[in-house]
N, C-alpha and C positions, 0 to 999 in steps of 0.2 A: 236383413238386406240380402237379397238374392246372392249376389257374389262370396256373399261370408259362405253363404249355404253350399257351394260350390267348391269352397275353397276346403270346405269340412268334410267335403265328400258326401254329403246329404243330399245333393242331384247332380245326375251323370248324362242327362238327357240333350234333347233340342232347347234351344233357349228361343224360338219364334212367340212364343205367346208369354213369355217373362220381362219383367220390366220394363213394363209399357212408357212410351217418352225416353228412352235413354239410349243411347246408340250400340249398336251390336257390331265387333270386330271380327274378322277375317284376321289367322293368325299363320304367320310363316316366320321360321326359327333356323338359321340354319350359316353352317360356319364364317368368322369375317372375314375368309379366303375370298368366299364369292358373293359378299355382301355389295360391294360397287355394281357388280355386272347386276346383282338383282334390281338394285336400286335404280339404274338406270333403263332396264325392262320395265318397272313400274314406271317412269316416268314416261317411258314412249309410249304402252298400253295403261292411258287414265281409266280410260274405264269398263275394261273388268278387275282393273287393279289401282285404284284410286291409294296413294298412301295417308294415312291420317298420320300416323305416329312410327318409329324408327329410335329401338333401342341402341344402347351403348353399349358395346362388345363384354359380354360375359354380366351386364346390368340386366337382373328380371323386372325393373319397375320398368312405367312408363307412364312419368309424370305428367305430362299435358293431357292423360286419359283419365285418370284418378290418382287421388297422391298416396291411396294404398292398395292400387296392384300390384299382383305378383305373380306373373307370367306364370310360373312355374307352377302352381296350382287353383288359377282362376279362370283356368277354360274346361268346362266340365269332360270334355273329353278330344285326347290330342291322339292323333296319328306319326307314329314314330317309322321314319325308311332308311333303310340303305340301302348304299348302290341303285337308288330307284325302285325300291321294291318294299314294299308295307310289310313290318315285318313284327309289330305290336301296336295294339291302341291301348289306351293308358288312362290312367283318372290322374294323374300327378306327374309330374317330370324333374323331381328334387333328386333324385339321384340318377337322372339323365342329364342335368344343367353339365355345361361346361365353360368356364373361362375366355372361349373364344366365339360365343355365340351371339348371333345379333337376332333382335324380335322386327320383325315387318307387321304392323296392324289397318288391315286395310278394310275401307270402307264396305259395308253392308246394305243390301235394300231391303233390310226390315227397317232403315230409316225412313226410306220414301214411303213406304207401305202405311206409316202413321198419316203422312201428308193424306194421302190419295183417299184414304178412312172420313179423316174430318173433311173432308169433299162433298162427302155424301156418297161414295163409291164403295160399291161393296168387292171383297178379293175373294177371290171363290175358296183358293187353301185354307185361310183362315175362316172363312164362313164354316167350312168341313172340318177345322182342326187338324189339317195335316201338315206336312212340308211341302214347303213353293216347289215345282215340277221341274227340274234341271237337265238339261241338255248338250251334249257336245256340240259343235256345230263345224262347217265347211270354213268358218272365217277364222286366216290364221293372225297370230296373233304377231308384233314386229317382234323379232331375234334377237337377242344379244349376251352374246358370250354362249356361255351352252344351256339356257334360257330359250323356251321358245314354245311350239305346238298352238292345238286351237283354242278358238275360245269357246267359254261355256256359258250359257245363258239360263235363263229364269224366265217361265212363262206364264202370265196373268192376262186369261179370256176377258173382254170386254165386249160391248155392244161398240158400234162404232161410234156413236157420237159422245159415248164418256172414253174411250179411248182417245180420241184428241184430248179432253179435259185430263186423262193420268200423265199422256204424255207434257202438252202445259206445266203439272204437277211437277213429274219428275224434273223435267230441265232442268227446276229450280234445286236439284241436288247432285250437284255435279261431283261432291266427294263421297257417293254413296250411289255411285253407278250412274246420275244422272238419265236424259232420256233414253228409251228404248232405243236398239241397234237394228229393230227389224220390227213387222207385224206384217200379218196374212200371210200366204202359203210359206209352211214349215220346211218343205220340202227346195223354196231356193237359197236357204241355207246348211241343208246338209241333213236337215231330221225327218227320218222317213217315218216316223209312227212314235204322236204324241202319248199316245196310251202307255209308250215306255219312257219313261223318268230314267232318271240315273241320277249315280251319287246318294244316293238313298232319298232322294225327293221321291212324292206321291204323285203320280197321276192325279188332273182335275178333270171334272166332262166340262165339255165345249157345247153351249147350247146353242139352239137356232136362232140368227142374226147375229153371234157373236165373232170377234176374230181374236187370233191369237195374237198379243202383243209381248216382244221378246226382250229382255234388258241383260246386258254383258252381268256378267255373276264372277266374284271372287273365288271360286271355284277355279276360275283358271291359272289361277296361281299355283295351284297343287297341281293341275296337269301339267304348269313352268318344269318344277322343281323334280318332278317325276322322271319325266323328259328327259332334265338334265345328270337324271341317275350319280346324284352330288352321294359322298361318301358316308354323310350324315342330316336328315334336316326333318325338323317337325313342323306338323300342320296340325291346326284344330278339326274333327272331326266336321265333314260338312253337315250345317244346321245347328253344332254346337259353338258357339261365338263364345267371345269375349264378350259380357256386360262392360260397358263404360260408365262413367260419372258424367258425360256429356250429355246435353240434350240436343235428340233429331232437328230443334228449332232453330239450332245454334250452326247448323252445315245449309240451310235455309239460303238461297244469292238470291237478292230481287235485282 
């Protein structure tokens, strides 16, 4: 099982091309001082922060995901901050746990990416093996408490006429980013040059007739939490998720 293997320390990596069919988490950990104000940030921003799942203070399972997670050592690699400032990343978090901590697990679009796949549509990062291409943008995200900044998106080139069929596609996943927020010119949302990724996403080429289609990214939870330079909070390295027990078919709305 991929997640034992992880849990064992046996991979530290991306988890985009691992456990195919199963849903991938977005993870933020961080004290239950400022757990309401987070929770209510994810509720006004669904989608680059869709929540699936919402531990119980100083609880590392999170039983609607699988009945044996264990936060603490089943995200192959977490980003540890204070005061707003990265200041270790980490394979384990057992002796970082603390009694007052809450898990937030929020939706991913390596869910939709299965959809778009049995489509008949091909994703170019995956074709190449790389990480989906991540971008800050101009769109800010709604405030609350000291929660806030932009949003960050995910961008997958299409031809235009399978671009409407991913966007169709995605709609139907509304807890895992749901449709795109944007496509065509990058630049009327704030990204001046696709060739630069962030967050450690790859660069993809844009071929002729294609446009770029852009989808809100969980990612922007970590520029939340950043932003709000909280005195303690962890995040999963981006690209390194949570595996679930869940199946992508199962977040599916017709």
């Amino acid at each position: 099982m991929t997640r034992a293997a992880i849990r064992a320390g046996d991979y530290k990596g991306a988890t985009g091309h691992l456990a195919s069919g199963f849903v991938q988490s977005n993870i933020v950990i961080l004290p239950e001082a400022y757990a309401a104000d987070f929770l209510k940030f994810c509720h006004l921003n669904p989608k680059p922060c869709p929540l699936l799942a919402l531990g119980a203070p100083g609880d590392p399972r999170l039983p609607t995901l699988g009945e044996d997670i264990d936060i603490r050592t089943d995200v192959p690699a977490y980003r540890v901050f204070k005061d707003g400032k990265e200041v270790d990343v980490v394979h384990d978090i057992k002796a970082l746990w603390r009694g007052d901590l809450v898990t937030f697990a929020l939706g991913c679009s390596f869910s939709f990416e299965e959809a778009i796949q049995e489509a008949g549509l091909s994703i170019r990062h995956c074709e190449l093996n790389l990480i989906n291409p991540m971008y800050t943008t101009n769109i800010a995200t709604l405030s609350v408490g000291p929660f806030g900044g932009p949003t960050v998106v995910t961008m997958r080139p299409f031809k235009p006429a399978d671009a409407i069929r991913a966007i169709q596609i995605t709609s139907r996943f509304p807890q895992v980013h749901g449709a795109p927020i944007h496509f065509g010119d990058p630049a009327a949302i704030g990204i001046a040059d696709l060739g630069q990724a962030e967050y450690g996403g790859d660069s993809v080429p844009i071929y002729d007739g294609e446009i770029p289609v852009f989808w809100a990214c969980g990612v922007t939870s970590q520029i939340a939490v950043i932003s709000a330079a909280l005195p303690y909070c962890i995040t999963h390295k981006p690209a390194s998720m949570l595996i679930t027990d869940r199946r992508n078919a199962e977040f599916s709305v017709f």
